[in-house]
Every structure is written in C-alpha cells, then in structure tokens.
C-alpha positions as CSV (number, residue, x, y, z in Angstrom):
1,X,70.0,289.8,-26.6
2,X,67.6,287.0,-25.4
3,X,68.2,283.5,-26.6
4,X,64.9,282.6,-28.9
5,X,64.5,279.1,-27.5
6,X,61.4,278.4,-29.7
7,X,64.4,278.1,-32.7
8,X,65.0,274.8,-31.3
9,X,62.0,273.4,-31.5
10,X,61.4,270.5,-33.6
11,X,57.5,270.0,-33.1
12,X,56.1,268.5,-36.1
13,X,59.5,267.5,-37.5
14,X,60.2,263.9,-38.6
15,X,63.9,262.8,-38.2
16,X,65.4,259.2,-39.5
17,X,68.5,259.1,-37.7
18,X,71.0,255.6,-39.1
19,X,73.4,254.0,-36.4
20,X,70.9,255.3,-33.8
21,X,70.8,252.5,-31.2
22,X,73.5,253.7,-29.3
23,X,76.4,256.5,-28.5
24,X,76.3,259.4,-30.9
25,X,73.2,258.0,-32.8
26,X,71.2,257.4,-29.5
27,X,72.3,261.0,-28.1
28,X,70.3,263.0,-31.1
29,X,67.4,260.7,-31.1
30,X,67.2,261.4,-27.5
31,X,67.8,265.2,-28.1
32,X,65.9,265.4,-31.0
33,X,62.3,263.8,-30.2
34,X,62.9,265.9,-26.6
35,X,62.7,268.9,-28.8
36,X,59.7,268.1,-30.2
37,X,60.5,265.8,-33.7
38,X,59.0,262.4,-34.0
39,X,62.3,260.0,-34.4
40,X,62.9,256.9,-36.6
41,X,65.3,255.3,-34.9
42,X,67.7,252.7,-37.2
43,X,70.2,250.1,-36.9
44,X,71.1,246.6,-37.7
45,X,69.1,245.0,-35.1
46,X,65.1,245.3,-34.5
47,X,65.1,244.6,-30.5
48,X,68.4,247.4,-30.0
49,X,66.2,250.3,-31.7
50,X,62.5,249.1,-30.3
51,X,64.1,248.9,-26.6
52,X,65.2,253.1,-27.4
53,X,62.2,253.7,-29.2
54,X,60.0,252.5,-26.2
55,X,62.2,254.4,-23.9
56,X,61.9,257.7,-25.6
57,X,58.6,257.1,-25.9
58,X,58.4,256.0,-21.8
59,X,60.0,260.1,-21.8
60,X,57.2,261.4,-23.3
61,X,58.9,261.5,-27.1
62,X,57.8,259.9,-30.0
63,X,59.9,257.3,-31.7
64,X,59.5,254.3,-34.1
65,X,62.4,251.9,-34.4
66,X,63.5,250.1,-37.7
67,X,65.8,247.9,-38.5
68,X,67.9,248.2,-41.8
69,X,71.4,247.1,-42.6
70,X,73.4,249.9,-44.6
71,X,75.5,247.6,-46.0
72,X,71.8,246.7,-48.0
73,X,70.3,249.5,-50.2
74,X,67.4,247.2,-50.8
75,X,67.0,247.6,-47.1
76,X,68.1,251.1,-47.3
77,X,65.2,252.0,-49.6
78,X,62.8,250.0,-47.6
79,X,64.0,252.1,-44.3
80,X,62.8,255.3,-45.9
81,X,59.6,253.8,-47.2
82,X,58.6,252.5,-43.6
83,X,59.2,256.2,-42.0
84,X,57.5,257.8,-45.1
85,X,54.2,255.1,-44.2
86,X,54.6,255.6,-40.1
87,X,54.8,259.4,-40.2
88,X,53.9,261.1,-44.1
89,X,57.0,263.0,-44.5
90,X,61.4,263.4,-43.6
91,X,62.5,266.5,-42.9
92,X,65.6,265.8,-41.3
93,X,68.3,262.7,-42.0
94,X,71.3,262.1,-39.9
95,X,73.7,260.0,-41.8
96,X,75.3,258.4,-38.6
97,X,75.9,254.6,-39.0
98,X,79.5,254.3,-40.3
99,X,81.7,250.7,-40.3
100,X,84.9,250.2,-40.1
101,X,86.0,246.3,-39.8
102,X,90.2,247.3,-40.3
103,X,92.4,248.5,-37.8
104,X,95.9,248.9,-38.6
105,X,97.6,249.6,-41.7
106,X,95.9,250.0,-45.5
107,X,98.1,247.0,-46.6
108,X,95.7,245.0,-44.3
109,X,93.0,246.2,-46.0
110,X,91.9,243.8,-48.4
111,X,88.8,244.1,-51.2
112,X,85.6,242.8,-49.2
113,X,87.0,245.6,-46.3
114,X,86.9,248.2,-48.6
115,X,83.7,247.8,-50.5
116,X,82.2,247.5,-46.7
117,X,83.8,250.7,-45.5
118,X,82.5,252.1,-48.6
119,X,79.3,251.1,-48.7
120,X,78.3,251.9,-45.5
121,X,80.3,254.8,-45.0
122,X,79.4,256.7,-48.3
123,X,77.1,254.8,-50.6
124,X,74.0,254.6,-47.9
125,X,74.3,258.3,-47.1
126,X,74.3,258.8,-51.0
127,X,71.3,256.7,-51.1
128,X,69.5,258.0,-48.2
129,X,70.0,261.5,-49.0
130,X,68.5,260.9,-52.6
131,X,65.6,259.4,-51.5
132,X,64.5,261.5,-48.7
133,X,65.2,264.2,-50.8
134,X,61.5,264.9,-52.7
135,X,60.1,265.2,-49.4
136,X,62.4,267.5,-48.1
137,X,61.4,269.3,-51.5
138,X,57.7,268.9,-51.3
139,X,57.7,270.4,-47.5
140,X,59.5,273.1,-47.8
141,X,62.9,272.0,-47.0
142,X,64.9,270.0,-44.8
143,X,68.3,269.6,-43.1
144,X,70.7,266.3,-43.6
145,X,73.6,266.0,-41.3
146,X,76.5,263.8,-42.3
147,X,78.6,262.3,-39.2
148,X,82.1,262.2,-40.9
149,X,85.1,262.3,-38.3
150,X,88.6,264.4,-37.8
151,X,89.7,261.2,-40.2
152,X,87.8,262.9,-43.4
153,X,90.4,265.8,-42.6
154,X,93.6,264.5,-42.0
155,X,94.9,260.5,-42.1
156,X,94.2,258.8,-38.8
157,X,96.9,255.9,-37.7
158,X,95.5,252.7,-38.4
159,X,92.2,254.5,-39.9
160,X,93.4,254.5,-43.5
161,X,90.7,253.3,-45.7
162,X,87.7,254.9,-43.0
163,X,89.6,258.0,-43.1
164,X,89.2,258.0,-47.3
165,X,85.1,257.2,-46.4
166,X,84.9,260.1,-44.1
167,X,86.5,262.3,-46.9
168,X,84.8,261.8,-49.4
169,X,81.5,261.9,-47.3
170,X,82.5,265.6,-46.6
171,X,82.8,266.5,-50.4
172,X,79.4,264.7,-50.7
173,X,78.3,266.8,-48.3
174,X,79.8,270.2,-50.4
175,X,78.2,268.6,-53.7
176,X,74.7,268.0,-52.3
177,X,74.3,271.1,-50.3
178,X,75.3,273.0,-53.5
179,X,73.1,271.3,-56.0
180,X,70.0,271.5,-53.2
181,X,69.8,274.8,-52.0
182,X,67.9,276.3,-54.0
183,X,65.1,273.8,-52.8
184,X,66.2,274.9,-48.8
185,X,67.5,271.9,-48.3
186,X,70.6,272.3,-45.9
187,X,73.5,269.8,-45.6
188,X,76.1,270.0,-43.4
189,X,78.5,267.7,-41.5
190,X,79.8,266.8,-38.2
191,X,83.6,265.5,-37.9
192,X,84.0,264.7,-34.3
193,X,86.8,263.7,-32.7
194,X,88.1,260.6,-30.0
195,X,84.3,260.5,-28.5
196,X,83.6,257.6,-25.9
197,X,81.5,255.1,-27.5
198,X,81.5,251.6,-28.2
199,X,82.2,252.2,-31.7
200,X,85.9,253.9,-30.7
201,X,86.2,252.0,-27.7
202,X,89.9,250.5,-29.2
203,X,91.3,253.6,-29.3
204,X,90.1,255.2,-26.0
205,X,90.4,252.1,-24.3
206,X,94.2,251.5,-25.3
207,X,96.3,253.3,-22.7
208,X,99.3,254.3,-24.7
209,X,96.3,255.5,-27.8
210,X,95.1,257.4,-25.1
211,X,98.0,259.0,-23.6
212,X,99.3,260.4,-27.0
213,X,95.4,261.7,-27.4
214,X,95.1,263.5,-24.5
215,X,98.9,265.2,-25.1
216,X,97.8,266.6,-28.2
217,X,94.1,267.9,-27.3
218,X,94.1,271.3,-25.5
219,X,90.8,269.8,-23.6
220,X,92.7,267.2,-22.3
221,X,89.8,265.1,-22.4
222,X,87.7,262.3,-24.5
223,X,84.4,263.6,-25.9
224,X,81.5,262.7,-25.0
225,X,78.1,261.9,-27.3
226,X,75.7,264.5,-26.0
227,X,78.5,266.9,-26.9
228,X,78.0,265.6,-30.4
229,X,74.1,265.0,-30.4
230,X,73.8,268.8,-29.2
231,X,75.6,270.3,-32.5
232,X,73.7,268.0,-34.8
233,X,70.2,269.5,-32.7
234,X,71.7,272.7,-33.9
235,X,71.5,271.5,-37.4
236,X,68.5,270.0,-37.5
237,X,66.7,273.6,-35.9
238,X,66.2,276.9,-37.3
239,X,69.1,278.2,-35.4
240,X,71.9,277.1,-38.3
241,X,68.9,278.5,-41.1
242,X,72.0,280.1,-42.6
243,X,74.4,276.7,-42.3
244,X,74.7,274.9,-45.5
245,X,78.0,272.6,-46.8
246,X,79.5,273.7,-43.4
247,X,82.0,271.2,-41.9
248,X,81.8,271.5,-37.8
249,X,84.7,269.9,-36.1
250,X,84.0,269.1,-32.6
251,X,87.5,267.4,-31.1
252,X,88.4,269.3,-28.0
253,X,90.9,271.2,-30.2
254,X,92.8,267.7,-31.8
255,X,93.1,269.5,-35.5
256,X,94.4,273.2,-34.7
C-alpha cells in the first residue's frame, strides 16, 4: 500500500509551539511550518524566537515569534491572544517548554523550586490548552501535544520533583483528551528519553551519566531532536486521526 503523503500536510494549519527557540521545540517548528502550518514560535526571549522565525521564514515557511514567560499566565494568556490576532485561529498546541531549576535529590528541593517546576511544567500547559481550546472547537478540531519525558513514567535520579511535573502532565493529558473528544480535539503526549539538547546537556554531558545510559538503552545511543519533532508532526497531521490520550515513548528502548 502507497504511503498518502498529503496526510502530512499541514497547509492552512496554525501551530503555537512553547519552548520553541531551540532543540525539541525548534525541531517541530522547523518540521511543522515545512509541512505547510504557519508556526508561532515562543520562549522567554523576543530576539531567540524572531532570529528562528526569520529563518523559517528565509526557508520558505511562515513563522511569527513571541515571547512569553510560562512561569507568567498573564503572559500566557497574552501569548495565545497575539497568535489568535496574527493568524485568526490555533489548531494545533505543543506544550514543550518545561523547567527544571533542581538537580539532585528532592530534599534539595525547596518551596520556590517546586512552585516553578509546577508552574511551568503543568499549570501553563493547563492554561494553554484551556484557552486554545474554543478555537480548536469552532474549527472543527485540533490536536495538543504534551512533551512529558521517560520521568512522568518512572522516578529519574536526581529528577525527583520534574519527574512528579511530567506525571501528572500525562494524566492531564488522559483527563483532557477524554473530556474533548467529542469536540475532535485530540491530545496526546510525547515522553522522550536522554535526547541531546541544551536543556539535558548535564546528563549527557556527564561521562559516568552517560555510560550507565548507554548500558541500559538497546540503541546504544543519545537521541536526537528531529527524532522527537518527527513523532509530534505525526500528531499534529491526519495520519494519528485515530490517536487520542496516547502516551508515545521515544527512548531508544530505556523503559522496556
């Protein structure tokens, strides 16, 4: 049987991608506005997503950069109002921007680290995905895709408090795509595993982290973020139509 390649077309599409600027986030705006969707491309800083938005744009995409802090829902609300002026409409949301200001062991994580973890981790997706969510309706549907990690499965070392985040971002997910399906609007989520970004940089970059990685994935190898943004253009096309309060893992084989 012939692969329908039209499935992954995006044309017409509007995507507001969070921790965009770079690694995973920069990979689906890249893959997504070459597939046709106009991208809104947000992080904390104005002149990280205008450089990517001009650059997609230099590739023949279409991208708009904002700024918005997720630690801010002020900010967060103003984020969706800005794409919803620039381009009508959201039919697809990539809850990618995550923080995680702790590593080592929960004792060490105090209050203020917590509420950040939390706040950015699971509140701005909540947020996000509640405000997006009448134009999703009003078009027909949509698709939100919710970057957890392997953490939201099982305890990383040293991860304690994102690892709780990630979890309950994947029950979110469950709850939401649930409640919203009857309005064809699909949420799934993406738990990668050790991928080489900036982000994870202190564990891939720690040579005895590393060693103990690579001995326990059957890939024998660190991820990398195309691998990632090409499962979450899956998502966002008509190719996972049948995909909703799915959890993808994508770790080289880390959690069998």
């Amino acid at each position: 049987m012939a692969i329908n390649q039209p499935q992954f077309n995006l044309q017409g599409k509007v995507a507001l991608i969070t921790g965009a600027s770079k690694g995973i986030g920069e990979s689906m705006a890249r893959l997504m506005a070459a597939a046709g969707a106009s991208v809104v491309v947000s992080s904390r800083k104005q002149e990280a997503v205008d450089a990517l938005a001009k650059n997609i744009k230099d590739q023949g995409g279409e991208a708009t950069g904002i700024a918005a802090n997720m630690g801010n829902l002020e900010q967060v609300r103003i984020l969706v109002e800005k794409t919803m002026a620039t381009y009508g409409g959201i039919d697809i949301l990539v809850n990618n921007a995550a923080s995680n200001p702790v590593f080592g062991p929960v004792l060490e994580c105090d209050t203020a680290a917590f509420d950040k973890i939390m706040d950015v981790n699971v509140k701005a997706p909540f947020e996000l995905a509640k405000l997006v969510y009448p134009s999703m309706k009003s078009r027909g549907g949509g698709s939100v895709i919710n970057i957890s990690s392997i953490g939201g499965l099982s305890p990383e070392p040293n991860l304690g408090i994102y690892s709780v985040s990630k979890a309950a971002l994947l029950m979110l997910t469950k709850v939401m795509a649930k409640e919203w399906g009857k309005d064809k609007i699909r949420v799934n989520a993406i738990c990668p595993g050790l991928i080489q970004t900036k982000f994870s940089q202190a564990l891939w970059q720690n040579e005895e982290i590393l060693k103990r990685f690579l001995k326990a994935t059957p890939l024998n190898r660190v991820g990398q973020p195309d691998e990632i943004g090409a499962l979450a253009l899956f998502l966002a096309s008509d190719f996972s139509a049948y995909c909703t309060g799915t959890v993808f893992t994508a770790d080289g084989g880390l959690t069998i």
